[in-house]
N, C-alpha and C positions, 0 to 999 in steps of 0.2 A: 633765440633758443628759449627764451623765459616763458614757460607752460608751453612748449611743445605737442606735450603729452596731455594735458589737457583738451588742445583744439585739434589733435589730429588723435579721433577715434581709434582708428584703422593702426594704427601706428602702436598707439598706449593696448589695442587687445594681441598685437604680436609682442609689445614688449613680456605681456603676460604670460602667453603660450612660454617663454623664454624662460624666465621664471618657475615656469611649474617644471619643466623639463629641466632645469639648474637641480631645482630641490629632489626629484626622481633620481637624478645621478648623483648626490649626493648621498642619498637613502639607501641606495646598491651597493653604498662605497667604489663608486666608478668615479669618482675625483676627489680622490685624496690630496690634501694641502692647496694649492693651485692648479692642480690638476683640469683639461677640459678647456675645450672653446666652443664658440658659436659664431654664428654669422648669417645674417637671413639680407637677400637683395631687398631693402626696401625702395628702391627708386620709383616704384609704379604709386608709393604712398606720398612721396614729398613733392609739394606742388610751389616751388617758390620760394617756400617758410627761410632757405638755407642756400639759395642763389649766391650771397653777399659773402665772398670766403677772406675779405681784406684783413677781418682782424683775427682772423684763425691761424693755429700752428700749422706747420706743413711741412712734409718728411718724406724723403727720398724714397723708393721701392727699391729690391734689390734687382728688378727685372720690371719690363715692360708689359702693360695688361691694356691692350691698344681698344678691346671690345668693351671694358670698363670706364672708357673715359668721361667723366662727368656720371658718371653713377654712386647713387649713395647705398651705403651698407648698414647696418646694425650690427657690432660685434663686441662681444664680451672683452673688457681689460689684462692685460696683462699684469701678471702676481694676482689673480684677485680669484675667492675662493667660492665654490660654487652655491655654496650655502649661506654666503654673504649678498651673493648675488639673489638669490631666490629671497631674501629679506629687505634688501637696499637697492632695487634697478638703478637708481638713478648713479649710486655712490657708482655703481661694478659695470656699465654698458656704455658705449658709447656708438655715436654717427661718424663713419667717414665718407668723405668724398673725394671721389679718385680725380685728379687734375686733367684736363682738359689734353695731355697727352701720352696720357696714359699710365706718367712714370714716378706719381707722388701722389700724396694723399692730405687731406685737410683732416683736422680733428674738430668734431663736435661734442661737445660730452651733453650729458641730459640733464645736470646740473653745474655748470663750469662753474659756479662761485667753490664749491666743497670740493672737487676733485679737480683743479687747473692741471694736474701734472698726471691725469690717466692716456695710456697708452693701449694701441690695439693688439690683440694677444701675438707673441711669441708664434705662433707658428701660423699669423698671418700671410706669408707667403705661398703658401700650401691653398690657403681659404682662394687668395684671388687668383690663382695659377687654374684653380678649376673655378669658381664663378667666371671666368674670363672663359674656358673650355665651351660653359653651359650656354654663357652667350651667344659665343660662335657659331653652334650649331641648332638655336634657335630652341632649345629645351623648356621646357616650361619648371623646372628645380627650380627652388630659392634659397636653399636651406641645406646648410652645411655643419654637422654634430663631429667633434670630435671626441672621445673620452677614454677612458682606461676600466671596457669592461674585465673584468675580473676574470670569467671563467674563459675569455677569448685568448686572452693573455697568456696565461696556464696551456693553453693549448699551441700555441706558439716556440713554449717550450720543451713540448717531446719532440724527441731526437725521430723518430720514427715519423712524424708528422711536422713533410717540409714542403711541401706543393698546396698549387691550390686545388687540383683536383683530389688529395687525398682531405683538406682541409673540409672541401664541397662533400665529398661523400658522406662526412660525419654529422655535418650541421643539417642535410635534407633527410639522412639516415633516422635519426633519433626524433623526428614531430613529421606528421606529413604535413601539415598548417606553414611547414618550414619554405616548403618546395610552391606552395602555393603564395605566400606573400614576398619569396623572397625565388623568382622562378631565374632569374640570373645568376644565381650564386653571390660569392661575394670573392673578389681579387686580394689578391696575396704580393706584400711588399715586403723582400729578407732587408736584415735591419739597417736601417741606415740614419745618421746623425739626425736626431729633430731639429726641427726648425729651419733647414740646411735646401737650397735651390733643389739639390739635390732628391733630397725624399718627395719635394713637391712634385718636380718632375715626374717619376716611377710610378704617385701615387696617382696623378693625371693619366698615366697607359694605362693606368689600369679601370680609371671608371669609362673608359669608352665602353667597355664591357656588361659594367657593376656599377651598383648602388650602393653598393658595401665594401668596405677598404680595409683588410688587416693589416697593420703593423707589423710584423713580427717584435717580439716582448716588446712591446711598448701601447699600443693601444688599437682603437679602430675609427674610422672616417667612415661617413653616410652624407646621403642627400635624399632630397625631398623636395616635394611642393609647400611642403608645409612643415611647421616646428614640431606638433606631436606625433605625426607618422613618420617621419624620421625617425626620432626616437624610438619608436615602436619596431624598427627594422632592425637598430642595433638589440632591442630588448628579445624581438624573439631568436635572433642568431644565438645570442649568450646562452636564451634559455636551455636551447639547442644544445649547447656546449657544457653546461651546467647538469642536464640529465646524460651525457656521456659521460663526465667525469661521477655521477653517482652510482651507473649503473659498474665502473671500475671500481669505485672504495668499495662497492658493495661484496667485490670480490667475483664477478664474472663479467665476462666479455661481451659487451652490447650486442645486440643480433643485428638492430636497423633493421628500418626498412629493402625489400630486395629492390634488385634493378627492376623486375616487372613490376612490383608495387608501385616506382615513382613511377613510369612510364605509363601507368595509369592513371594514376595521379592526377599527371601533366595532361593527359588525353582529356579526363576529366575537366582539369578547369580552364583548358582551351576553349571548351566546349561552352562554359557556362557565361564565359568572358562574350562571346561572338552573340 
């Protein structure tokens, strides 16, 4: 592990993407205290370096990830703050590699002499339950955002808004740019315990659809090809959500976009995509 990040490029400028995207969501106040996780597949970058798992720790999974076997990850620490992370990669990230059947994981850290006792985030099970999904069906995503946007959140908590298609009407209604980067919507999970088999499950239905995962009060889930378009898909949802709730403080009722506006839209960037 000694200069990892030094001799593998490819590696040290995802760990950075990481980083800038830590400090972003920290800057929104989208991960408040420990708030937030990450996780990007690096398997197509480790060529060897990490073969040798004899004197690594290694930890049971709560569930089997049979498409992950022998794959290594990039994933943010458990307890560890995301503003720390955008300052310390080494202290706040670590490599795991999933065991050979599927059902544990090795720990790498990026610096094991300072952080021997870092662990992979708390709602790790959610991360490989869908990287294990993306496998499967041969996707090209690597990259897995979790975090606590603000105005997503808030909107989880009106009584009047409890589906995903009243959830979709608001987020495509209020930007058309909304409907155009984000042309699937985004899937809707009613609350369920974090970090629990459980939410991983529901949250897994629901990205066969989506690229964008709400929480109910609790936060949102994204993927990507990449670390900073990720980001970018939970940032423009929020925006989305953040000019509905100012067009309410301001004291009248959004108008949105109409159904024939999106259906133009949509016609439109069918068009420009072919």
């Amino acid at each position: 592990m000694k200069g990892i990040l030094k001799q593998n490029k490819k590696l040290k400028d995802i760990t950075s993407q990481v980083t800038e995207v830590a400090q972003y969501l920290w800057e929104r106040g989208w991960a408040e205290h420990i708030a937030g996780n990450i996780s990007v597949n690096i398997n197509d970058l480790i060529v060897g370096e990490l073969d040798d798992v004899t004197n690594f720790p290694i930890s049971r999974l709560p569930d089997s990830y049979p498409n992950l076997a022998n794959k290594y990850f990039l994933v943010t620490g458990t307890g560890r703050r995301m503003c720390d992370l955008a300052r310390w990669p080494k202290k706040n990230l670590l490599i795991i590699k999933i065991s050979e059947d599927g059902e544990s994981y090795y720990i790498f850290t990026l610096n094991k002499k300072d952080v021997p006792e870092l662990k992979p985030t708390s709602e790790l099970a959610t991360h490989l339950s869908i990287h294990n999904k993306i496998a499967h069906r041969g996707s090209k995503e690597k990259v897995i955002i979790h975090t606590h946007a603000t105005e997503l959140i808030a909107l989880t908590h009106c009584q009047d808004i409890k589906s995903k298609q009243l959830i979709n009407n608001i987020i495509w209604g209020m930007h058309p740019e909304v409907l155009m980067f984000i042309p699937k919507g985004i899937g809707f999970v009613p609350y369920t315990i974090p970090g629990s088999v459980d939410i991983a499950s529901k949250t897994l239905k629901e990205f066969k659809d989506h690229d964008v995962v709400l929480w109910e009060k609790h936060g949102v889930f994204a993927i990507g090809e990449n670390v900073i378009d990720t980001f970018n898909s939970i940032d423009i949802v929020s925006k989305s959500a953040k000019i509905w709730f100012m067009c309410k403080q301001a004291g009248f009722e959004p108008e949105g976009l109409t159904n024939e506006q999106l259906i133009e839209l949509k016609k439109n960037y069918t068009l420009q995509k072919k």
